[in-house]
N, C-alpha and C positions, 0 to 999 in steps of 0.2 A: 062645069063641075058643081057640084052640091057642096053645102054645109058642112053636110057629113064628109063628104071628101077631102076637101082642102082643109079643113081642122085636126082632123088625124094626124097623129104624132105632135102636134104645135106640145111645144116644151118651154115658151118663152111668150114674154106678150111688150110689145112697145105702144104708149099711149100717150096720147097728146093731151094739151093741159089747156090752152083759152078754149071753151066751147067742149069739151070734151068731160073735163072732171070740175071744171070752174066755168061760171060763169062771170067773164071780166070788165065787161064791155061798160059795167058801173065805173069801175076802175079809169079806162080808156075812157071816158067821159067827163070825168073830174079834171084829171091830166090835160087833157086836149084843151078843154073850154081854159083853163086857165094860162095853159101857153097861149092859145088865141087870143083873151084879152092883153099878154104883154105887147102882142102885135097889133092894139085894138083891135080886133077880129068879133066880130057877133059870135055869140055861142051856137053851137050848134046842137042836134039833137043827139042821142044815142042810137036811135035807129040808125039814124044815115052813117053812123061809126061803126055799128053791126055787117054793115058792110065792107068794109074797108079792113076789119081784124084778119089775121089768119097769114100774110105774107111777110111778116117781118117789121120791123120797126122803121127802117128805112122808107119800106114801101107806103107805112102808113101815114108817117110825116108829109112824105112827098104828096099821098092823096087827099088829104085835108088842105096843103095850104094851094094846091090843085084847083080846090072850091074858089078862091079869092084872085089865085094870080094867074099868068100866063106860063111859058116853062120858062122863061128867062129869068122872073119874078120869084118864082121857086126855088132857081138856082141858086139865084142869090140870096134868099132868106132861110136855104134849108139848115145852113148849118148851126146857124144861131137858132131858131126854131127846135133842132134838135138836141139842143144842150138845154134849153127849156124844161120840155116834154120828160126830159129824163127825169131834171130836178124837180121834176111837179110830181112825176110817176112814180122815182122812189119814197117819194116823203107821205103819200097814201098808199104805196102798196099792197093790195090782199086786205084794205080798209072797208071798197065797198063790195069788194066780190064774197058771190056766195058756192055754197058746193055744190051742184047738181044731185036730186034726190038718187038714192045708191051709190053714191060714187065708194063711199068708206067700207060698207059690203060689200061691193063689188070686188074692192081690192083687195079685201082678207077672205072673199070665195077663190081668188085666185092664186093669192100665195096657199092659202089651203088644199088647193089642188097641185101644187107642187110646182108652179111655174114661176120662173123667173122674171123680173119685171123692169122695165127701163121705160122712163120719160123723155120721150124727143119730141120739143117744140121749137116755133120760130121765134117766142121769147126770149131778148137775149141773157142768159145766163146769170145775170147779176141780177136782172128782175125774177126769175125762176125760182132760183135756189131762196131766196127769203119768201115767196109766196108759196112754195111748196112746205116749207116748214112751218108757217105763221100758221099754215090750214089744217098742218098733221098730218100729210100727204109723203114726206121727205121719206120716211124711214122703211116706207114700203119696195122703193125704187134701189134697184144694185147700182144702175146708170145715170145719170141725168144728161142731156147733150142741149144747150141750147141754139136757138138759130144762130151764134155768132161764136161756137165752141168749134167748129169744124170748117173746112172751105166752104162747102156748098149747104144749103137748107132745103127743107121739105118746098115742092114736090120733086128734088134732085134724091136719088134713090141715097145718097150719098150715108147721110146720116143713120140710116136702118141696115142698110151695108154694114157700116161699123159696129154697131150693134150684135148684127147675127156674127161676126169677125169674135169681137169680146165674148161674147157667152159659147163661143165654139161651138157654131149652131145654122145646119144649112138653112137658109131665109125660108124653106116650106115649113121647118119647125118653130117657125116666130110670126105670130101674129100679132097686126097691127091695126089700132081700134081708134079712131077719132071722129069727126065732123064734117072733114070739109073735102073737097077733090086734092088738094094739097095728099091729104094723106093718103088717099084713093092711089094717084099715080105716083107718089112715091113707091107705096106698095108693091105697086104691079112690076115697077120696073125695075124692085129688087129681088122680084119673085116671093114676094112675102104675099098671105094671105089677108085678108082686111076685113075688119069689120066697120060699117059707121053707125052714128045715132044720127038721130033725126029731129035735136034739138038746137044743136049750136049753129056757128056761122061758116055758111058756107056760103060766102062771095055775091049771097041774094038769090041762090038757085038750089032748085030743092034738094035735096041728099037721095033721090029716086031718081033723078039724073045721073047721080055716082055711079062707077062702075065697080062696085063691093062684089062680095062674097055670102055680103047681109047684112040687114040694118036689125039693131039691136037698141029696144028703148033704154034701157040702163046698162052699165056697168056688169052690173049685177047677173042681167040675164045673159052679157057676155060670158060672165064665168060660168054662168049653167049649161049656158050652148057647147063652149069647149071642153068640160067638165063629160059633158055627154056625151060626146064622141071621141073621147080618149079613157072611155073605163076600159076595164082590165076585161078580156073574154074569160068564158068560166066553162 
């Protein structure tokens, strides 16, 4: 199907927020290195954490101290490691990250076009909700869900389910725009249509590997894309 086809009727839009409308991984980098040195751990760099963003917090813990130990070594340091990471992550959070350019037009092209908006990331919640607001992002969104708000997280269709559920809205009329295959095959397998960009982190693999509907360099030119194929016939 085309653009033009699966954007028709979309009434609704759900967007992800590390790699999508923020760039975090400044963030995840502060955090990390300095739970690493409680466990004398060498810092590491932010590229190799570009990697590792986008599965949830759990997962990301798990794949940094991954770097140092074995799975048994992991085991046994993830829990304390992750009360860590927390209290490093909240005490900078939304400190070093920045806004991807468009992101703030983009989001008032698209409540201006009359669409509904909800943020579902695998952030969990309590990191979300203060970095959505510190950025000026909160007050755009009807929904917030983050990865640890619900049973299951992106790429389980679970989360975007809900969504199209709450806004009383079949999943072909809500599209969903993010970065990474996460949101790719959530998409798909909630029958929601998708858009990616082609800036954020996706797992070290290009976003022309995604299986979208289209990549879109901003925000911005999302809401123009769906804007233009949901005018009014004359």
């Amino acid at each position: 199907m085309t653009a033009a086809t699966v954007l028709r009727g979309v009434r609704a839009a759900i967007i992800d927020l590390d790699g999508t409308m923020l760039d975090t991984v400044p963030d995840f980098h502060v955090a990390i290195n300095r739970m690493r040195a409680e466990f004398a751990l060498a810092p590491i760099a932010a590229e190799r954490i570009a990697l590792m963003v986008g599965k949830g917090s759990e997962n990301l813990i798990r794949a940094v101290l991954a770097l140092d130990f074995d799975a048994a070594g992991v085991a046994e340091r993830f829990e304390a490691a992750m009360l860590a990471y927390q209290r490093h992550y909240l005490a900078i959070n939304g400190d070093f990250s920045a806004l991807y350019p468009d992101v703030l037009a983009g989001l008032e092209a698209l409540k201006a076009a009359g669409l509904r908006l909800a943020c579902v990331t695998n952030k969990p919640i309590a990191f979300a909700l203060p970095l959505l607001r510190q950025k000026g992002l909160r007050d755009y969104f009807d929904i917030v869900y983050g990865g640890d708000s619900l049973a299951r997280k992106k790429p389980d269709p679970l989360p975007l389910q809900q969504v199209c559920a709450d806004f009383d809205l079949a999943p072909r009329q809500v599209v969903a725009i993010g970065d990474s295959s996460n949101d790719a095959q959530a998409a798909r397998a909630a029958g929601c249509p998708v858009l990616t960009v082609p800036y954020g982190y996706n797992h070290g693999h290009s976003i022309h590997d995604t299986d979208s509907d289209g990549i879109v360099d901003t925000l911005l030119e999302a809401a123009r894309l769906i804007s233009l194929h949901n005018k009014p016939a004359h």
